[in-house]
N, C-alpha and C positions, 0 to 999 in steps of 0.2 A: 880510861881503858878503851882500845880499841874492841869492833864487834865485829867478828867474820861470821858470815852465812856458808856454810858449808854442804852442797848438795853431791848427796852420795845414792848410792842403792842400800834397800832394805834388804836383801839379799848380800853372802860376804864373795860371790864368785867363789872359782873352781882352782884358786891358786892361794897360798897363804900371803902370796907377794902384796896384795890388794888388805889384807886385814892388817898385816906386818904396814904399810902406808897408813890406817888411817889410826892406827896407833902410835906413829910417827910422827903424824898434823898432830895428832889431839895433845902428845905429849910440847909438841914446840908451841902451840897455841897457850898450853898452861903458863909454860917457862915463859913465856914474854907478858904475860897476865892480861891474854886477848879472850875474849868472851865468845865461846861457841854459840852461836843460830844455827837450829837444824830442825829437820822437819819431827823428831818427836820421839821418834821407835826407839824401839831396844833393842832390835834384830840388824841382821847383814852388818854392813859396814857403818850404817848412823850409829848402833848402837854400840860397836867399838870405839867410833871417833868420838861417843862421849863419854862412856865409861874411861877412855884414857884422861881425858880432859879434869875428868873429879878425880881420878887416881894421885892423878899430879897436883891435885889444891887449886883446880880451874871453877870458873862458871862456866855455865851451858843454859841455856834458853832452847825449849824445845817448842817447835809449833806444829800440832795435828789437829784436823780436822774430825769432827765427831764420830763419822763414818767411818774413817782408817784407825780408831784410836783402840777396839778390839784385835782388828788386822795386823794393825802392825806391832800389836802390842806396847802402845804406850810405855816407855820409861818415867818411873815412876823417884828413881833414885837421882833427879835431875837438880841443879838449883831451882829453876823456874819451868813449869811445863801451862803452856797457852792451849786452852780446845778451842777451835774456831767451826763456825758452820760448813766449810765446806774449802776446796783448792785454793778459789780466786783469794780468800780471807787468808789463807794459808801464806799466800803466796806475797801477797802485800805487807803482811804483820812481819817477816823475815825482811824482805827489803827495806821496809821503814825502822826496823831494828840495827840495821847490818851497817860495817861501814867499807864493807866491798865483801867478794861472793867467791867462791873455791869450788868450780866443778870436780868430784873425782870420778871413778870409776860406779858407774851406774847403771840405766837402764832408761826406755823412755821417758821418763820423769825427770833423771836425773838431769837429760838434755834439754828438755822442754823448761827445765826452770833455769839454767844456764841463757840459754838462747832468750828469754825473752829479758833474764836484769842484763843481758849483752846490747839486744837490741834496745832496752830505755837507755844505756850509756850512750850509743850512737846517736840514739837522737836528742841527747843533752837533758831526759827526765832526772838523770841525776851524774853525779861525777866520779861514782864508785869506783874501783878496780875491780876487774874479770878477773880471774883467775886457772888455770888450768891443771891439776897435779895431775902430769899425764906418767901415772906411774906404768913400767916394763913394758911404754908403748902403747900403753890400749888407747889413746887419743891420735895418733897416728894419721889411719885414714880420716879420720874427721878434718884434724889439720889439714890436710892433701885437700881434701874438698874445698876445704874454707880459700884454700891456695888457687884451687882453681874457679872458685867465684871472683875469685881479685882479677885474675890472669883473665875473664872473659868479661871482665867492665862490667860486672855486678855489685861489687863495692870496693870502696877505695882503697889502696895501703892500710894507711892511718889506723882503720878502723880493727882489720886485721891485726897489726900491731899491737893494738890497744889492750890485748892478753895475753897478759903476763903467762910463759908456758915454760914449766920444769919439771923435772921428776925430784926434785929437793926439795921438803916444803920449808927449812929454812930461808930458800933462797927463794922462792915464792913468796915470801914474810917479808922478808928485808926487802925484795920489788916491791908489793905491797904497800909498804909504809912510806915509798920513793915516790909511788904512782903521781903523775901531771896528768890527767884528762887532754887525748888530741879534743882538736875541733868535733863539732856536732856533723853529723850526715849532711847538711844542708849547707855547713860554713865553710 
């Protein structure tokens, strides 16, 4: 069974398009009998991408840190639910669990743990797939940015490339399973 890490917002945003998506992943993640990693909750959008995932006869692995596990309301109706002490644990238990990572629609977190299994990819800490569900656009400008760190010789093609980006998460899945690792940042 493959393991996707899936970082979302604990929050479900201001449009049903973004809950309608992770009800979408969590149901295709069942159907292919890939095992959700997420950070824990039961609220916003985690908490939809995993209630869809048991709906449909999935595993889920949830990881929260002691502190957020009041906050974000711990889901409790999970296969497996991990408390860890704190981010850094948080954030490691999901990577070492996962066998590549699915940013969606989130919020500072949701980026901040993107960006940094993006950046151990580049530097060859591991061989994972990125993943992007840029669902009705909301990754956009970010792509534009990333666009233009390439375009000003702050990182190469490759690396760019190296995330997989759709608003379909079948077709994320099936990249996914395809993924070749470019070279490291340094090769």
């Amino acid at each position: 069974m493959m393991k996707l890490a899936v970082f979302c917002g604990s929050h479900a945003g201001h449009d049903a398009v973004f809950t309608d998506a992770a009800i979408a992943l969590g149901k295709a993640l069942a159907d292919q009998d890939i095992e959700l990693v997420y950070g824990g909750g039961k609220v916003g959008l985690m908490g939809e991408i995993a209630n869809a995932v048991m709906q449909h006869g999935g595993v889920v692995t949830g990881v929260i840190p002691e502190a957020l596990k009041q906050k974000e309301l711990a889901h409790t109706g999970i296969t497996r639910l991990h408390v860890v002490d704190d981010m850094h644990q948080r954030k490691n238990m999901m990577a070492s669990l996962s066998d590549g990572f699915i940013a969606m629609p989130g919020a500072a977190g949701t980026l901040e743990e993107f960006f940094e299994v993006w950046t151990w990819a580049q530097l060859g800490y591991h061989q994972k797939p990125c993943a992007i569900l840029n669902v009705n656009g909301f990754f956009d400008p970010l792509i534009e940015m990333m666009q233009k760190v390439v375009a000003h010789g702050f990182m190469r093609d490759a690396h760019l490339d190296m995330i997989i980006i759709s608003q379909d998460p079948a077709e994320i899945l099936r990249q996914m399973k395809e993924y070749k690792a470019p070279g490291t940042k340094w090769s």
